[in-house]
N, C-alpha and C positions, 0 to 999 in steps of 0.2 A: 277465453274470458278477456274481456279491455281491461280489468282493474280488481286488483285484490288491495281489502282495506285489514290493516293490522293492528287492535284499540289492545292499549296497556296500560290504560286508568287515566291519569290527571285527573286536572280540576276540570278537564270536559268530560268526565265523567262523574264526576262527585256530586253527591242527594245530599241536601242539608235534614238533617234530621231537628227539627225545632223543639221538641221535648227533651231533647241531650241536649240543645246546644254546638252538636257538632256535626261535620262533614265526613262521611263514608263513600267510598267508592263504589259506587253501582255496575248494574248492565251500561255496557256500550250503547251510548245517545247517537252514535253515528247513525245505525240503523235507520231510523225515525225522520234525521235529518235527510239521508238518501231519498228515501219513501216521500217526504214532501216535496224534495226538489222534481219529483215526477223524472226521474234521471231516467234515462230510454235507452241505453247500453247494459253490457251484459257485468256484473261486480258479485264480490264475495265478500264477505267478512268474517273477521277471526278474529276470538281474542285471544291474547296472548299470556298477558297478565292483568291486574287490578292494585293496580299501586302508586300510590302518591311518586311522583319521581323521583322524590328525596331517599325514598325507601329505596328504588334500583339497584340492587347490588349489579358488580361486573360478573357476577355467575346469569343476574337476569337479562341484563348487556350481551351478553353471549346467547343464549337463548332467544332473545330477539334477531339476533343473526343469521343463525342458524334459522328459525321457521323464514324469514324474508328468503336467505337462499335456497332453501331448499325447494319453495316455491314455484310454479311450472309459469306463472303472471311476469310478465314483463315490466309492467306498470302496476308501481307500489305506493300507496298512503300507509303512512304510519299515523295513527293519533298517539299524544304523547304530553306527557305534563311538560310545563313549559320548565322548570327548576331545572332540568339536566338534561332537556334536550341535544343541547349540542353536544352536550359528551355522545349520547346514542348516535347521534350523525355522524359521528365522527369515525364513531365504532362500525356503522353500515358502509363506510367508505373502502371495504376489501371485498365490496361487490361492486363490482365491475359490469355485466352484464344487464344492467333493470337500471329504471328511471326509479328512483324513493324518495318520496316527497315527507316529509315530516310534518304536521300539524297540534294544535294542541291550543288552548282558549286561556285567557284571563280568568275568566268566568266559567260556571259552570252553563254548560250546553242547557240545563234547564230554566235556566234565568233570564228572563224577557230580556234583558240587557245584555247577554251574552255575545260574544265575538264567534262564539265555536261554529254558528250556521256560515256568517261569509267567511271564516279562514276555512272550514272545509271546502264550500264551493272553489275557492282559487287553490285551492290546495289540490282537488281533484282534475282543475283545468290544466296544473301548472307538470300533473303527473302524465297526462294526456298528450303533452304539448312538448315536455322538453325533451330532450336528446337526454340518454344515459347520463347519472350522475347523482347523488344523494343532495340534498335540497333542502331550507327551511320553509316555510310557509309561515311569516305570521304577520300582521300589522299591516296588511295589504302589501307585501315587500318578500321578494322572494333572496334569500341567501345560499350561498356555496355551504356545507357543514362546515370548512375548515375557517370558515369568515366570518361568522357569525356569534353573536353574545345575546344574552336578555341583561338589558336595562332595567333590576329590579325598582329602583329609584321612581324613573320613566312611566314603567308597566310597558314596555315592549322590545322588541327585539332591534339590534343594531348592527353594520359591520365592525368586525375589530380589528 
C-alpha cells in the first residue's frame, strides 16, 4: 500500500447541525475528498477517533501512536483538528521509521469555503515526497512537529 490515512475528528470533520445550532463530529470527509481527487495509487483509511482536538486526552495521544506504529504503511496522513495538533506531532515523533504528515482544516471539509480539500492534497504530496520524519501540513507550508505553532489570532499555522 503507498499510503495509509488516519482521521481523528476536527473541524475537518465536523457537520454543522442548523436546528441545534451546533457542530458535531461526523464520518471522515477524507474519503470523498480521495475519491474526487481521482487519486490512482493504492491508500487506506482508518479512523481512529471522533473528537474535537481540545477533547484529546494523552490516553487518545497514545492511542494514536500506537495504531500509526503499529501499521505495516510507510507513508502516513494524519487528519487532525487544528487546536492540538502539534502536541500529537510531537507525540508521533518516537516513530522513527514512516514519513507522518499531519493535516487538519479551518473549516469544516464540507463547507464550499473550506481549506481541508488543498491542505489534504499537499498533505498527501508532502507524505509521498519526503524522507522519514513527522510533519505539519497546513496554510500551504509544511513544518517540522517540534517547530510548529497555530496562530489562533491569524487562523494559521507558524514556525515557533
Amino acid at each position: 500500500m503507498d499510503l495509509k490515512i488516519f482521521c481523528t475528528g476536527g473541524t475537518f470533520d465536523k457537520v454543522y447541525f442548523d436546528a441545534l445550532s451546533d457542530y458535531q463530529i461526523g464520518e471522515p470527509q477524507i474519503e470523498w475528498i480521495m475519491a474526487q481527487a481521482n487519486v490512482d495509487f493504492e491508500y487506506a483509511i482508518e479512523s481512529i477517533l471522533k473528537k474535537d482536538s481540545l477533547e484529546i486526552s494523552e490516553q487518545d495521544r497514545a492511542q494514536i501512536v500506537t495504531a500509526v506504529a503499529a501499521d505495516g504503511c510507510e507513508r502516513i496522513v494524519v487528519s487532525h483538528g487544528t487546536d492540538t495538533m502539534p502536541e500529537t506531532a510531537r507525540a508521533l515523533q518516537t516513530i522513527t521509521n514512516k514519513t507522518i504528515v499531519l493535516v487538519g482544516a479551518m473549516q469544516p471539509a464540507r463547507f464550499r469555503d473550506s481549506d481541508a480539500l488543498f491542505n489534504t492534497g499537499f498533505a498527501v504530496a508532502a507524505a509521498r515526497l519526503l524522507p522519514h520524519g513527522v510533519y505539519v501540513a497546513m496554510n500551504g507550508q509544511l513544518f517540522n512537529a517540534d517547530q510548529v505553532q497555530k496562530n489562533r489570532e491569524a487562523g494559521l499555522f507558524e514556525s515557533k
